[in-house]
N, C-alpha and C positions, 0 to 999 in steps of 0.2 A: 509728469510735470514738465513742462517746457523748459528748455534751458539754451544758455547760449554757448556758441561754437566759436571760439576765435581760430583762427587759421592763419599762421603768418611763417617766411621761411625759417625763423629760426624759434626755438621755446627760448620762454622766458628764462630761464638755467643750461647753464652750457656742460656737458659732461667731459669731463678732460680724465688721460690717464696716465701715472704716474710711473718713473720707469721701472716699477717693481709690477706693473698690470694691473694696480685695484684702481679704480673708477673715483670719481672725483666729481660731487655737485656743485657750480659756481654757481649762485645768482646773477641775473644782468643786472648792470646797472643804467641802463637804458631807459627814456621818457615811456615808448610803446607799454614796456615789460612793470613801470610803475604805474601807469595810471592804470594799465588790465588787469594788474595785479586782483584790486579788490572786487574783480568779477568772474576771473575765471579760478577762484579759490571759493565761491560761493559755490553750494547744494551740489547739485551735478556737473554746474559745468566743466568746460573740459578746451586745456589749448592743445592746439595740432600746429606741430612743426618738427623743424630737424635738431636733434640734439646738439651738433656742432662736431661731431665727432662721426666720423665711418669704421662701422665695425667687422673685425674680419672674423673675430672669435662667437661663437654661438651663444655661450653660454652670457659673454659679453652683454650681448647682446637682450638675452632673458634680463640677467641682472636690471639693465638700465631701463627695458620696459615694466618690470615691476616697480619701480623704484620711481618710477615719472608718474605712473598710474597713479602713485598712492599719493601726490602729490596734484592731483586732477590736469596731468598732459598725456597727449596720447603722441607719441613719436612718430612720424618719417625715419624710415632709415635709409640714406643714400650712398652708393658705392662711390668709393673715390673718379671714376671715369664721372659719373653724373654731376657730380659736384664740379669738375674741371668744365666738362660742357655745357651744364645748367647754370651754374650758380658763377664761377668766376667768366665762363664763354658766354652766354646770350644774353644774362642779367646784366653782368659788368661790364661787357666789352661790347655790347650791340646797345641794348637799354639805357644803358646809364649815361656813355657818350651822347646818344641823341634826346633823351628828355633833358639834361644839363646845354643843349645847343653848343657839344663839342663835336660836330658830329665828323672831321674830321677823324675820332680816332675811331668811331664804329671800325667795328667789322661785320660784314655778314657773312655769315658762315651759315650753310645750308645745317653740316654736322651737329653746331649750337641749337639750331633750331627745332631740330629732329628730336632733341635732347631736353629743350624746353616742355616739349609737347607731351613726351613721355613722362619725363618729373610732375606736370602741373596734373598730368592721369593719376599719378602714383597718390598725389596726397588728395585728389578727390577720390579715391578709391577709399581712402582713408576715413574721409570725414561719410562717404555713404554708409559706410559698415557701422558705423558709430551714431550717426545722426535719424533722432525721431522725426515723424510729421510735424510736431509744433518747435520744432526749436528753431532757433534763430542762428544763422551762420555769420558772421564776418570774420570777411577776406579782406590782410593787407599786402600793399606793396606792390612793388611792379615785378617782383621774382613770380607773381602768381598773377596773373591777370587773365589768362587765359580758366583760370579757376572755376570762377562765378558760373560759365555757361555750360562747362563741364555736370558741373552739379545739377542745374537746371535741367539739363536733359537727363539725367538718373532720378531726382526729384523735383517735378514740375512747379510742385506749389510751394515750395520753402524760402523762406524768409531769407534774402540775401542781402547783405551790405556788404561795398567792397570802399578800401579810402587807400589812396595815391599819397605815398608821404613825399616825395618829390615832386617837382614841378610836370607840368602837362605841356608840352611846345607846343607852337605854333603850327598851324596846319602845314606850312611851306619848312619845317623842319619832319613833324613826324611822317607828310607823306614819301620822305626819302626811304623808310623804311620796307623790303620789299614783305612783309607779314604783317602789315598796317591793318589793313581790313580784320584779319584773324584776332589780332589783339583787339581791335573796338570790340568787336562780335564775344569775343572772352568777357570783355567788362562787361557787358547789356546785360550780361546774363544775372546781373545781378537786380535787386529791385532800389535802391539807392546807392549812389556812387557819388561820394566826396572827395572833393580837393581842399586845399590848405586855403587858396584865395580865388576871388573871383576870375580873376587872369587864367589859371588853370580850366577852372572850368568853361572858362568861357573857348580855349584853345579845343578844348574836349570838344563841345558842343557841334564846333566849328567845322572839325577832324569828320566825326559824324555825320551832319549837314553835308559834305564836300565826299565822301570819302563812302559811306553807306546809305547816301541819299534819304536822311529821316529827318526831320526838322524837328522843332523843337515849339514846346508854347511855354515860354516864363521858366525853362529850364527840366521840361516835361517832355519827353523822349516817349511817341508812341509807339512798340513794337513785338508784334505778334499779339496784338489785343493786348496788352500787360502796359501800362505805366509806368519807366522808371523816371525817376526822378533824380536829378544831378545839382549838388549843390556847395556851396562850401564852409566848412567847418575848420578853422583855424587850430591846432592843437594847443595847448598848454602844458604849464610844469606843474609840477607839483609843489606849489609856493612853500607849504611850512615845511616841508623834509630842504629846500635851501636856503630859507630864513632861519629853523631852528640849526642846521649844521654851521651854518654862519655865528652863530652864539655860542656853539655849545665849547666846553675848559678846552679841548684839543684843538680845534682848531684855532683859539684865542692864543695859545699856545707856541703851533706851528707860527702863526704870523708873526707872533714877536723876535722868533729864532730867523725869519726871514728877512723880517724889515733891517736885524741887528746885521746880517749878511751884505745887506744893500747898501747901507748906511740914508744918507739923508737926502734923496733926491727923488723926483716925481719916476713914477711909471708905470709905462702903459700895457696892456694883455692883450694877448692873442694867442685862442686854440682852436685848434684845429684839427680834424684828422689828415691825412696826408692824401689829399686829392685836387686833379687840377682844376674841379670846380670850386675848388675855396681861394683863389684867387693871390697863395703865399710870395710867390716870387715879387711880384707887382706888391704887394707890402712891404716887403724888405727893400724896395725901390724907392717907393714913398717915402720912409723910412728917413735913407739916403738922401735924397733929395731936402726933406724938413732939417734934415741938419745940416745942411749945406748951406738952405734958406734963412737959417733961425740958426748962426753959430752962438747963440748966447745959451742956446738949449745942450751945448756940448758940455758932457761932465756933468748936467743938470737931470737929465732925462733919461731913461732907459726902458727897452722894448722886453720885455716877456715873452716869450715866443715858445710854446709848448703844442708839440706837434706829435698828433696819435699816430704810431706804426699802420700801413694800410696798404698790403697785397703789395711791398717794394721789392717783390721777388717777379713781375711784371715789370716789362718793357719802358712802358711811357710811367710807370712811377718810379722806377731806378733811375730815370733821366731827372725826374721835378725833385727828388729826394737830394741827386749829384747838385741840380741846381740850386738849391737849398743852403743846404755847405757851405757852397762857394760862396753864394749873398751872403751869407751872415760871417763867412769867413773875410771876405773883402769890407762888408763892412767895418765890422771888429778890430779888423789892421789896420784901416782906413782913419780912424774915429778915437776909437782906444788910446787909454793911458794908462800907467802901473796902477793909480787909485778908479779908474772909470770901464766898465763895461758896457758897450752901447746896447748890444743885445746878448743876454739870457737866453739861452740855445736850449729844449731840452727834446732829444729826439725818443719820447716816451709815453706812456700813461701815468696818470696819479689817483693815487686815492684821493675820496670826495673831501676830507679833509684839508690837504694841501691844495685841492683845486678851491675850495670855500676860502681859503686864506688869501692865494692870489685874487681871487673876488674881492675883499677885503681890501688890500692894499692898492688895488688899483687905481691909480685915479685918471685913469680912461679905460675902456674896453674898444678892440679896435678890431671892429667883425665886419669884415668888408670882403664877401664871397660874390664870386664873377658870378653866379646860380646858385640858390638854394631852394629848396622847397620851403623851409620855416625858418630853422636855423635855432636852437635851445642855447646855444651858446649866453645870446645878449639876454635871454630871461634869466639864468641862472645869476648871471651878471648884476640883472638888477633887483631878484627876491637877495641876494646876499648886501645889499646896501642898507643895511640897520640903521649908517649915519643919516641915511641920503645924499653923501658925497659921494659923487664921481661924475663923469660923463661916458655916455654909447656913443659911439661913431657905427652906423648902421648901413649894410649897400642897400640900396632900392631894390636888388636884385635878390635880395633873401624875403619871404614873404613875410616876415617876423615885422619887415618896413610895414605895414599895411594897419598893424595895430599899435608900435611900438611910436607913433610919429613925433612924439618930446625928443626922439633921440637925433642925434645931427646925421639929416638924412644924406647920403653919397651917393654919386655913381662911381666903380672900380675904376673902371678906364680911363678918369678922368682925374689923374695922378695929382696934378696942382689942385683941384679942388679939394682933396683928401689930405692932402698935405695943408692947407688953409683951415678946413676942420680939424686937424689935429691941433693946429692954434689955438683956433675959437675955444675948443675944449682947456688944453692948458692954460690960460687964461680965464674961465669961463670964474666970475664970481659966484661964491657960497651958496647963496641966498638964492640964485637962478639954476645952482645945480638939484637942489633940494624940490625946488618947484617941479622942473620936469621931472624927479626921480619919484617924486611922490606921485603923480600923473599915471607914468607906468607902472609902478606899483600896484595902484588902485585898480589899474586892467587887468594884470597879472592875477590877482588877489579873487578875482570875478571870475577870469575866463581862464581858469586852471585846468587840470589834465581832466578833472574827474569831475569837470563840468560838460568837458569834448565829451568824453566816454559818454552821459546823462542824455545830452544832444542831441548825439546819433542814434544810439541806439533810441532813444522818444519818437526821432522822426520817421525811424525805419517803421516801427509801431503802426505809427499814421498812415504810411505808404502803406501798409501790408492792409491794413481794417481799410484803407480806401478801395485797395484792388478788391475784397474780398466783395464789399458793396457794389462795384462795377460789375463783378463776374456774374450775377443774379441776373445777369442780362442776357448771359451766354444761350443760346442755345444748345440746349441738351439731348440725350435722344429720346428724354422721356416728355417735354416742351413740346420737338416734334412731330413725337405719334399724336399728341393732345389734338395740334393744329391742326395734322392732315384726317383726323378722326373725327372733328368739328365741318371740316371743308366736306366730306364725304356725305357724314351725313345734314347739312344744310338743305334748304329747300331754294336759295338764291344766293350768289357769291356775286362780289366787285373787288378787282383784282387793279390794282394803283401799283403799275410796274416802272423805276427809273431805267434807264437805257445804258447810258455809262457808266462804267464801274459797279452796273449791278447787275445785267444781261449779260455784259462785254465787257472783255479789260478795257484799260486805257490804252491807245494807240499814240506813239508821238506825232503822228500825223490823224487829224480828227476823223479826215475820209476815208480812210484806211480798216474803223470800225465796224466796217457793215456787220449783220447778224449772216454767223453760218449757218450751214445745215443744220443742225444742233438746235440751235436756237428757233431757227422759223418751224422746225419741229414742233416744237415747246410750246410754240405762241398759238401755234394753228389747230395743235391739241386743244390745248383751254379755250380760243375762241370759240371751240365747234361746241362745249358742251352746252348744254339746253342748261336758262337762266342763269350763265354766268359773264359779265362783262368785265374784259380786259381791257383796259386803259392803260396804256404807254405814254407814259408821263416825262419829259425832258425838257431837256436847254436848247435841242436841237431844231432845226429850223424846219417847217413843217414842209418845207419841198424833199430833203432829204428823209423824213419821216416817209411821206410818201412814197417816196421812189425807194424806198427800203423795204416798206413794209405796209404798201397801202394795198396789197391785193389781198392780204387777210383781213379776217373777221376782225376789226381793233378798233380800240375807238385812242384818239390822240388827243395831248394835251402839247405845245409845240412853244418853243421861245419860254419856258420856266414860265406861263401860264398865258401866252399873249393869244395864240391862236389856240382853237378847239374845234375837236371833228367827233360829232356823236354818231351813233348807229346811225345812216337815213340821212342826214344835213350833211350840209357845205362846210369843208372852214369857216370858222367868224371869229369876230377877233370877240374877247368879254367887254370890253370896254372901247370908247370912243377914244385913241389913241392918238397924239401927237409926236411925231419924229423930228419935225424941225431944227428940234437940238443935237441931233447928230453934226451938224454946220459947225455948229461950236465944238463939240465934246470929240470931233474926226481929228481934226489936224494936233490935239493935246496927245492924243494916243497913236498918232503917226508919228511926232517927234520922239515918243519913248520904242516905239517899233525903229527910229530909223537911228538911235543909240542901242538898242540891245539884239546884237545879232545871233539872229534863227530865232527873233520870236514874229510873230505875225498879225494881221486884223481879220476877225473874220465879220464881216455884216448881214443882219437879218434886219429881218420888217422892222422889228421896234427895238431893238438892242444893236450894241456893239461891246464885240467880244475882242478883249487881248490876249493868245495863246503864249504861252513860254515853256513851253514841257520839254523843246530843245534847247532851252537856252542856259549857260554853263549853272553848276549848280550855286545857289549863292547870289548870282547877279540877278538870276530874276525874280528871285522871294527878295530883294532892295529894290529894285525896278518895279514889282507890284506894291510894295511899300509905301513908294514914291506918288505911283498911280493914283492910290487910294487918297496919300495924302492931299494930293494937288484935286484931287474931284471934292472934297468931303463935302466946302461949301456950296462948291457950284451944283452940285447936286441936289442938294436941299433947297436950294434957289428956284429950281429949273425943278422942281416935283423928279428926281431922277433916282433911282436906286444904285449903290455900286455893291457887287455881287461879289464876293471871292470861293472862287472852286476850286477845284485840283487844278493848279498848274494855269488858271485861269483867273482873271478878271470881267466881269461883267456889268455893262453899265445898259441898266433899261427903267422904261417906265414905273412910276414908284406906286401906281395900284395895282398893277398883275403881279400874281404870285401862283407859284403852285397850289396852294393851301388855297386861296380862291377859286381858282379852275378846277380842283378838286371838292369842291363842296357843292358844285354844279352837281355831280353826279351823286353824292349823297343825299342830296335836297331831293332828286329824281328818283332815286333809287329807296327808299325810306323805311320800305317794309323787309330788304334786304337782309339776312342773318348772318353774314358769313364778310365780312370787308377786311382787305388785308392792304395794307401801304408798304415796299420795301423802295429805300433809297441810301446814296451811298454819300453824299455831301450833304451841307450845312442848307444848301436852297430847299431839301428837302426835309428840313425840320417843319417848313410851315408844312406839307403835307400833313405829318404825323401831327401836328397839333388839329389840322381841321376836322381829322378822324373822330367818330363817335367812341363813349369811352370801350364799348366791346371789339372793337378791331382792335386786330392783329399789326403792328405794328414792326417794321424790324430794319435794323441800322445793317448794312454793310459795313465790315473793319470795321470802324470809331466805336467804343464802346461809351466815349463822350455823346448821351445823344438822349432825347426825348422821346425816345422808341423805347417799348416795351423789352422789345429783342436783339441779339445781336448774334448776326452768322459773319463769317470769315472771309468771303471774296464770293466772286461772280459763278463760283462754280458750284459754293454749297447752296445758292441760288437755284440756278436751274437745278439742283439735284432735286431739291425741295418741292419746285414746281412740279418735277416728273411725277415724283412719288404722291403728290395729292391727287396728278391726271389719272394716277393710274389706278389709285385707292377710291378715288369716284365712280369710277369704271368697274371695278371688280364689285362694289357694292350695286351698281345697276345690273352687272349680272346673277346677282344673288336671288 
């Protein structure tokens, strides 16, 4: 039976030990470890991660692997050096600064890195030993990223999801990183990869695009024949576990022993763990400043400020922790009087209890994070508003902005604007708190944890039964022998060969492409055999056809179908063809050639071609963009076709096509057995459509295609062709 695999750095239960040595299971109380909760406690499945704990004792060690097992986790277990170099070295101090765009405090450290790569082994080594053919893996986090592709090359065909709970930077951020590449190439390896908001993915896409040169259609990443799909998936809470804590005698309880603490004045929340991307010091400023601005609010108002302990045995958080202190200490002296406290300091954790009670009392929540990935903070905030009193002050910068938009949206940096929203908020009437609190609410209530969990894993679903329908296209080696066993034994073949990208790679330079040894081998083979016609079908222009390749046996199709050369005749063009419009359609594509440098014009008889395969990546899939957009009508005007290839634009005649000039030779050829079409671009879809339906039909790379087949690149090509010259051959020696 199929089952799912979660894999994330840490299990849901952390094991701690007590200083007598017996072993200790903590539940998390974390959003990931609640909303998985109710899946990887189903039938077989099974979490993979690190207990929290490194063990020196064996039997330790026994104990707490039984003990997880029977519990459905399968542990990691990492030495204290890996955990220094893995988990606080390349996760937190390379990772974490640069997807947060603090990237001042990376470090790159080759040691970290070396250490990554061996840790993200360790727990694919983990999840292979463990993992059937049908089950389903997802991978989270950026502790593992390199994960997904790890897997992929130990098992090719399994079902991968990986989801980013932090932010994705920007291209001109992540490519500071010098193992950028390495980490894309780690995530691919998956078959869906989500982010929290569009923004991520779309920096994702970008990184991609610019960085491992693959583009993208509508968020669909082609590579190595396989379809991932990139997309994003917002997390949620888990509404009634902080709506019902919110209600329940204890925390009704605690709040009234708080409020009675407080006495009778407004105030506002803020938690936080203790990191520089949550943006603390600069709130305690704001802070400062609002009562400076607003001394009616002094004695009136008071800040909650409960800040999670987090790695302050580190450098740059002993310094934000120092500074901490000091703001709330100069505040406090600052502001303070014997009956008033401005801020409620607490340098701690709390149980969900006394945090559902500060929920409660708040009558602002004040989450203003310089970067977040989502940020749980303001949803907890507002499933705990039973009244519907209060107000969110929300940064734009946490993605939780994106769904949450009733709440008073901020930018961090922009200290007086935040300070004016803390007005709006205190002040804000009843009647208009209740409106947007119910708004959110209503989202919340919808797009919960265990609606994310439903989501992703549905869509991976889709993904995997999409690829599984594409792979039917693969050729296999039993497809193969069929073909080359049909071509053998036939009494008449026609052979519809594309030249680029199916004979020969791509060349950044078009002229550059000529056919080698190899190839004119290939061709001069199959031309010579008795009743078989090769036709070399391209874009290419038929004087370079010529001079390449006119002293074999070939017959040519030239210009994506404008000129043709049968056995015996001349070139002719198919049609009565007018060029005139080049006058017009020259100088629109010399002005985008003489804005995009290293891209070029190249002209033939009835077309004009814009190359861009040198030009940086990014500007010229917007520059072809551009192109197309500025031709779309004029073209339709002027009867004019506009083509897009690899790394090409094509603008020609709108009745030539391949699929035309190829049906010349079908029509002539008619009592033929044996017709096979291979092409590597979109121009050659009309080909495969002109085909009768018993041809052989077959896409290079693109698995998106109206071909029958699909082979790999230009070499399982000619492999193909050898092996049918040679299986004709052996059968006429028989």
């Amino acid at each position: 039976m199929a089952r799912t695999i979660i894999v994330s750095n840490r299990l849901p239960v952390k094991v701690q030990k007590d200083s007598k040595g017996n072993l200790h299971y903590k539940p998390s109380e974390g959003g990931l470890a609640t909303g998985l909760g109710s899946v990887y406690k189903q039938g077989d499945n099974v979490w993979v991660g690190w207990p929290g704990l490194y063990f020196t004792d064996e039997s330790n060690k026994n104990e707490a692997s039984q003990r997880l097992k029977e519990e459905n986790m399968s542990p990691v277990f990492l030495t204290e050096e890996e955990i220094r170099l893995f988990y606080e070295g390349f996760s937190n101090e390379t990772l974490w600064p640069t997807f947060h765009y603090f990237n001042q405090y990376a470090l790159y450290k080759k040691s970290y890195w070396v250490e990554y790569k061996k840790v993200n082994q360790k727990f694919c080594d983990q999840v292979v030993a463990i993992a059937n053919p049908d089950d389903t893996i997802w991978v989270h986090d950026y502790q593992l990223m390199l994960l997904p592709d790890m897997i992929r090359q130990k098992l090719a065909d399994a079902s991968i999801g990986f989801f980013l709970h932090i932010p994705f930077p920007s291209f001109e951020v992540f490519r500071l990183l010098p193992w950028r590449k390495e980490l894309l190439d780690g995530v691919m390896g998956s078959d869906l990869i989500g982010f929290h908001t569009y923004d991520d993915m779309r920096h994702f896409l970008s990184a991609v695009s610019r960085i491992s040169f693959l583009g993208n259609h509508h968020g669909q990443i082609m590579r190595d024949r396989r379809t991932i799909v990139v997309d994003s998936f917002p997390i949620g809470i888990d509404y009634d576990k902080y709506a019902a804590s919110a209600a329940s005698p204890t925390t009704l309880s605690r709040e009234v022993k708080f409020r009675t603490s407080l006495g009778d004045q407004k105030l506002m929340l803020s938690i936080d763990r203790l990191d520089y991307s949550k943006g603390i010091p600069a709130r305690l400023q704001i802070f400062d400043i609002f009562l400076s601005k607003h001394p009616e609010y002094q004695g009136k108002v008071s800040l909650l400020m409960v800040v999670v302990p987090s790695r302050d045995n580190v450098e740059n958080y002993k310094s934000l922790k120092e500074e901490v202190d000091l703001l709330v200490g100069r505040i406090n002296g600052k502001y303070g009087s014997m009956n008033w406290t401005p801020i409620h300091y607490f340098y701690r954790s709390f149980p969900l209890e006394d945090l559902s009670a500060f929920y409660r009392m708040a009558d602002v929540a004040l989450v203003t994070p310089m970067r977040d990935g989502m940020n749980l903070v303001c949803k907890e905030f507002v499933a705990s508003k039973l009244d519907k009193r209060g107000v969110l002050i929300l940064s734009e910068m946490a993605g939780a902005s994106k769904e949450l938009s009733e709440a008073i949206i901020v930018n961090p940096n922009d200290k007086h604007q935040v300070v004016d929203a803390i007005y709006e908020a205190l002040t804000m009437p009843e009647d208009e708190q209740e409106e947007h609190m119910e708004y959110m609410q209503d989202t919340l209530k919808k797009f919960n944890i265990h609606h994310w969990v439903k989501l992703f894993l549905g869509r991976l679903d889709q993904v995997k039964e999409k690829q599984r329908k594409m792979a039917t296209k693969v050729m296999d080696i039993q497809m193969k022998e069929d073909m080359i066993d049909a071509f053998a034994k036939s009494r008449s073949r026609l052979l519809f060969l594309d030249y680029d990208g199916t004979l020969v790679p791509f060349n950044n330079d078009p002229q550059q492409a000529k056919p080698d040894k190899q190839l004119r081998e290939i061709l001069k083979g199959l031309s010579e055999l008795e009743n078989t016609h090769v036709v070399v079908i391209s874009g290419r222009d038929r004087m370079t056809l010529e001079k390449w390749l006119g002293d074999l046996n070939l017959e040519f199709v030239g210009e994506h179908g404008v000129w043709v050369r049968m056995n015996g005749e001349e070139w002719k063009t198919i049609e009565t063809l007018d060029a005139s419009w080049k006058q017009e359609i020259g100088p629109i594509l010399e002005m985008y050639a003489d804005k995009t440098p290293r891209s070029f014009i190249e002209e033939k008889d009835y077309s004009l071609v814009w190359h861009y395969r040198k030009v940086e990546t990014g500007l010229g899939e917007l520059r072809a963009r551009e192109i197309i957009s500025h031709l779309k009508y004029l073209s339709v005007n002027m009867n004019l076709q506009v083509l897009e290839g690899n790394k090409v634009v094509e603008i020609k005649n709108l009745e030539v096509n391949k699929g035309k000039a190829s049906s010349r030779w079908v029509e002539r050829h008619k009592d033929t057995d044996f017709i096979m079409a291979i092409g590597d671009d979109w121009t050659d879809e009309d080909t495969f459509k002109a085909m009768p339906e018993h041809a052989y039909t077959i896409k290079v790379g693109d698995l998106r295609s109206g071909a029958k087949y699909s082979v790999r690149d230009y070499e399982a090509v000619r492999s193909l062709l050898e092996n049918m010259q040679g299986a004709l051959k052996k059968v006429g020696s028989v």
